[in-house]
PASEBA-1860 file (N, C-alpha, C; in nm, 3 decimals):
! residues 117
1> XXXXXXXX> 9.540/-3.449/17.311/9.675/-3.446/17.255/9.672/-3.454/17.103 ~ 9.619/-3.564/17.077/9.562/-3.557/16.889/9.529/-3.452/16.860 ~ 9.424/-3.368/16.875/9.358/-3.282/16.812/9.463/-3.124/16.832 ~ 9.578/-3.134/16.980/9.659/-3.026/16.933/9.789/-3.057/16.897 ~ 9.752/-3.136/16.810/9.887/-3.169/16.727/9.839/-3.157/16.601 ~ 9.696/-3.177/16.578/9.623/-3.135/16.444/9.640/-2.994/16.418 ~ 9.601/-2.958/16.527/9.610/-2.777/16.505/9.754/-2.720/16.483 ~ 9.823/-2.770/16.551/9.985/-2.725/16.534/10.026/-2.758/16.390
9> XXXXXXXX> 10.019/-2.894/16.332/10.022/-2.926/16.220/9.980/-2.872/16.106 ~ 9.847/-2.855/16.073/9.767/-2.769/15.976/9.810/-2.648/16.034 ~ 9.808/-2.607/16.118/9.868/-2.425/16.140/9.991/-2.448/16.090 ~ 10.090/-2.477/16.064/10.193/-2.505/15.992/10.246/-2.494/15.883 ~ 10.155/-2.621/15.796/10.097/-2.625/15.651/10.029/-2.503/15.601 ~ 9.921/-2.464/15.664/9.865/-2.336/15.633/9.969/-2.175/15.590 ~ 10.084/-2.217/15.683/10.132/-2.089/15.678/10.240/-2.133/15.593 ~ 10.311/-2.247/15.569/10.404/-2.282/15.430/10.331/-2.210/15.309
17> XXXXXXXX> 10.202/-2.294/15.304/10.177/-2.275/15.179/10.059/-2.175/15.149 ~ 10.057/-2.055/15.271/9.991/-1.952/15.204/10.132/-1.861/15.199 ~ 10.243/-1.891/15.274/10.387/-1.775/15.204/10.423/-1.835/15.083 ~ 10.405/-1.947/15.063/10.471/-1.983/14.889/10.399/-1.904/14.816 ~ 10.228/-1.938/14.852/10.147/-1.860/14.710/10.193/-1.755/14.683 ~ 10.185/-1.632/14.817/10.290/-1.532/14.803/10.400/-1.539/14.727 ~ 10.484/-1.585/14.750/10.592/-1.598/14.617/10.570/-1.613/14.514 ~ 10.465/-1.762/14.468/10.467/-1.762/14.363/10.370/-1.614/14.303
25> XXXXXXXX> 10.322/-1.552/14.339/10.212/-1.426/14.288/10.281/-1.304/14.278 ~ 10.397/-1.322/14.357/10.537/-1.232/14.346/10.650/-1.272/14.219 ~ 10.651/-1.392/14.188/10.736/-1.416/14.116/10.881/-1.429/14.189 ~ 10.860/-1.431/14.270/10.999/-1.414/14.380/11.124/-1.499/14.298 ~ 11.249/-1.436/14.325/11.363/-1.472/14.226/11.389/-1.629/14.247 ~ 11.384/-1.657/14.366/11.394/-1.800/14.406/11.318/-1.889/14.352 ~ 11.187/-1.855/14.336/11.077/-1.926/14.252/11.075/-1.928/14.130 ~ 11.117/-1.837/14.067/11.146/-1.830/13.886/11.292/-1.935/13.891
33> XXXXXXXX> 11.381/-1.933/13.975/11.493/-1.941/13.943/11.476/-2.110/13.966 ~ 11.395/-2.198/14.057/11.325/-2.301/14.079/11.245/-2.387/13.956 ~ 11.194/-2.260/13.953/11.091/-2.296/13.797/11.142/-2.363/13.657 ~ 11.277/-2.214/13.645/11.353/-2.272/13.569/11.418/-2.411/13.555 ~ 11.526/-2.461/13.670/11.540/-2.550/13.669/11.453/-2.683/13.652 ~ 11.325/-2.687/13.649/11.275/-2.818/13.618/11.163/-2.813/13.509 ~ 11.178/-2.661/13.439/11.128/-2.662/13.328/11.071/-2.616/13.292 ~ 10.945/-2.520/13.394/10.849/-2.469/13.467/10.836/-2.345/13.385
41> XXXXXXXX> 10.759/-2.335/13.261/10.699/-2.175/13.238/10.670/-2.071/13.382 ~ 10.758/-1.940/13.359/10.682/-1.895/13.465/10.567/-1.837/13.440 ~ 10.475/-1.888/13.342/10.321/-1.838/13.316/10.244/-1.953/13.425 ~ 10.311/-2.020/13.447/10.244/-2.139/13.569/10.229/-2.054/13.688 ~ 10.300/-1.948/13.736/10.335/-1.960/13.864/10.194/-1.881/13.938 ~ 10.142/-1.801/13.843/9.967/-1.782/13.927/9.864/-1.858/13.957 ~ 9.862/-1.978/13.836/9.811/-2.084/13.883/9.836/-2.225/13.981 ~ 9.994/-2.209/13.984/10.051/-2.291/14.119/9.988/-2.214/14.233
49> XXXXXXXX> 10.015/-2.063/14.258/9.990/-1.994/14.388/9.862/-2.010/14.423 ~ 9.763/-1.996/14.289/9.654/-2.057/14.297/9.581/-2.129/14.420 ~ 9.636/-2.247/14.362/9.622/-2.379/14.413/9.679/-2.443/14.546 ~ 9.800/-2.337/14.579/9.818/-2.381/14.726/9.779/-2.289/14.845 ~ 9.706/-2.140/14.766/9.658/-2.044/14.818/9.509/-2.158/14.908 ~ 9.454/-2.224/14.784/9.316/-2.239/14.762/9.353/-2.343/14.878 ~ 9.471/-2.442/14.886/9.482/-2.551/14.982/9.503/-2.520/15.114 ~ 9.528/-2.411/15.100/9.607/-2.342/15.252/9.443/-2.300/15.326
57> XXXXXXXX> 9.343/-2.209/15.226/9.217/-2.198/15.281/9.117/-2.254/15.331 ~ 9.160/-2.437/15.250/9.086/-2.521/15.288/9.120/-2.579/15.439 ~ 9.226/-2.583/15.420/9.275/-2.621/15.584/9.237/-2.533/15.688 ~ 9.243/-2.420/15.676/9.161/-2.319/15.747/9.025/-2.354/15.740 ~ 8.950/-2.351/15.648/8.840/-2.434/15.716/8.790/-2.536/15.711 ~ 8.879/-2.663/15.730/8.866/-2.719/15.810/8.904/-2.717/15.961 ~ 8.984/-2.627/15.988/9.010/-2.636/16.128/8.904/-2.552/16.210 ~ 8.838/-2.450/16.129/8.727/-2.397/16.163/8.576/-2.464/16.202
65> XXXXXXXX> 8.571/-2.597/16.158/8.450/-2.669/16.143/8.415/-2.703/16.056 ~ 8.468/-2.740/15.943/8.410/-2.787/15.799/8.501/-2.881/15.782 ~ 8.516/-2.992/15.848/8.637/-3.118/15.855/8.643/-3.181/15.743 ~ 8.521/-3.187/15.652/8.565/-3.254/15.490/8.636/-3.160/15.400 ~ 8.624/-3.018/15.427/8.711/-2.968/15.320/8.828/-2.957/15.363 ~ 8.875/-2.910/15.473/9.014/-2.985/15.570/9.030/-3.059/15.489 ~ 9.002/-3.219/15.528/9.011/-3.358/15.445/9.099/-3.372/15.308 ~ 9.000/-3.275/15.233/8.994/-3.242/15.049/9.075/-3.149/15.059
73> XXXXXXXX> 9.128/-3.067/15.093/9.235/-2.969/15.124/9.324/-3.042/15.122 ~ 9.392/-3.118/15.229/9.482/-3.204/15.236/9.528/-3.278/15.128 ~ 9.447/-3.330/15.086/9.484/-3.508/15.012/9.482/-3.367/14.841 ~ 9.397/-3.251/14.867/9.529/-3.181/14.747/9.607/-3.139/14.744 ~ 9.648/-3.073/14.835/9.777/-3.022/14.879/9.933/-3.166/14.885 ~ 9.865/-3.310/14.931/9.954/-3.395/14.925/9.963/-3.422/14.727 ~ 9.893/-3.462/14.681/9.890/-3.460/14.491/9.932/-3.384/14.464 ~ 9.909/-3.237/14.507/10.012/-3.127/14.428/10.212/-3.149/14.471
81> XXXXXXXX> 10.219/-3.152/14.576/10.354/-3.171/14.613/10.399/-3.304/14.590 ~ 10.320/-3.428/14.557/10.374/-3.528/14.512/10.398/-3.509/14.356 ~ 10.370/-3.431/14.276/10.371/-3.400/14.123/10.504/-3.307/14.127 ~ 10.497/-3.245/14.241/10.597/-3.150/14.253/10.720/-3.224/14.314 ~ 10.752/-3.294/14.355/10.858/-3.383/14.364/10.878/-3.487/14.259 ~ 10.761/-3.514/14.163/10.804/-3.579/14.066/10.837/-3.495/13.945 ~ 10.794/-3.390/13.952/10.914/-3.308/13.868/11.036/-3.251/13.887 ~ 11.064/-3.233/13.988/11.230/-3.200/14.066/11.277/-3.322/13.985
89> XXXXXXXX> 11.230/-3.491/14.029/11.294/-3.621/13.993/11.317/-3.585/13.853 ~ 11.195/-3.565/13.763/11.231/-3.587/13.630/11.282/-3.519/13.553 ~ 11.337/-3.431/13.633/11.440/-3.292/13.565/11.569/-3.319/13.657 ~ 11.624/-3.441/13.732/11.699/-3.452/13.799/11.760/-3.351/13.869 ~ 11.646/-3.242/13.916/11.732/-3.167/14.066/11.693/-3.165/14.186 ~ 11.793/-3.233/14.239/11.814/-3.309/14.394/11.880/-3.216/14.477 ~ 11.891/-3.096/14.427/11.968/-3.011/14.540/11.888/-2.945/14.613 ~ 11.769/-2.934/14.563/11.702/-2.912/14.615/11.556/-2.931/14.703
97> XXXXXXXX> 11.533/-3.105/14.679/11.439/-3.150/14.640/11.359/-3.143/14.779 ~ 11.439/-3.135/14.898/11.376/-3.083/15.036/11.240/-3.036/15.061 ~ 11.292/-2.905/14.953/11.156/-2.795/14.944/11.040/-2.866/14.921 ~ 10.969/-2.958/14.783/10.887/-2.996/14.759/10.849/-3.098/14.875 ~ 10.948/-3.123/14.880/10.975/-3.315/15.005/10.900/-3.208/15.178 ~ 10.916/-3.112/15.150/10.891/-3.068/15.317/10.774/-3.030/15.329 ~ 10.735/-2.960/15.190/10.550/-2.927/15.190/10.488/-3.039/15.140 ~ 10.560/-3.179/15.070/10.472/-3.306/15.078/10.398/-3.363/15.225
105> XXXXXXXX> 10.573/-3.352/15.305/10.509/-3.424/15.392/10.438/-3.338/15.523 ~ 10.408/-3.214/15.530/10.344/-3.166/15.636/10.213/-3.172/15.556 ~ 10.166/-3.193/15.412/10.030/-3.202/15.404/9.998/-3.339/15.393 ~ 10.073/-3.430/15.384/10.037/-3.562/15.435/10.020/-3.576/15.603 ~ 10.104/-3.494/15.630/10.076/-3.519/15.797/9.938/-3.431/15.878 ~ 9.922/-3.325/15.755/9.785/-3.284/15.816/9.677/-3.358/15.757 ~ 9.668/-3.421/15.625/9.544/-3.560/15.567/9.578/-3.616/15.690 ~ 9.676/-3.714/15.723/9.628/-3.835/15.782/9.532/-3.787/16.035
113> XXXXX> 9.643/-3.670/16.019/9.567/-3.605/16.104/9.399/-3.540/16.102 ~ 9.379/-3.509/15.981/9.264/-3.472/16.002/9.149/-3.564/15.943 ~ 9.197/-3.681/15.862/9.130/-3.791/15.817/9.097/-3.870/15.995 ~ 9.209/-3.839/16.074/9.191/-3.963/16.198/9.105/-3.862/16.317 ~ 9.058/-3.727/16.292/8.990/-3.649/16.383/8.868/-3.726/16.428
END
């Protein structure tokens, strides 16, 4: 039961945040228009996609058999979206703050799932 709730979970996460990278590598209007609001050069947005491209792969393999980069995948994917909710905070926009708040917590829920494998 654990382990397919791991998989459901990280299959999840994986696919949030390999369609964001997409966006952000698109520039998608929603994402500039995001950006804007909390301050966000959109010269960031290849190196955000970057980075949740790179987190989304790690979770892939870890679910493949490489359970520490899983692990390290995770716990970056949770630091990036916790930075990313602390900039929504410190630009005070709450209308939206879901978004960051929803890819925090499915990569916290795939760390503490795949930390307890």
């Amino acid at each position: 039961m654990l382990f397919a709730t791991y998989v459901a979970v990280t299959v999840a996460t994986i696919a949030a945040n390999a369609g964001i990278a997409v966006a952000d590598f698109l520039k998608a209007r929603f994402v500039l228009a995001n950006s804007a609001e909390v301050g966000l050069a959109p010269s960031w947005l290849p190196h955000l996609g970057a980075l949740k491209a790179a987190g989304a792969a790690g979770l892939l393999l870890g679910l493949a058999g490489v359970p520490y980069i899983g692990v390290a995948a995770a716990a970056g994917l949770v630091l990036f979206f916790a930075g990313a909710v602390a900039a929504h905070v410190r630009a005070r926009v709450f209308h939206n703050l879901a978004f960051p708040g929803g890819y925090l917590a499915l990569a916290v829920a795939s760390l503490v799932l795949a930390a307890a494998r």
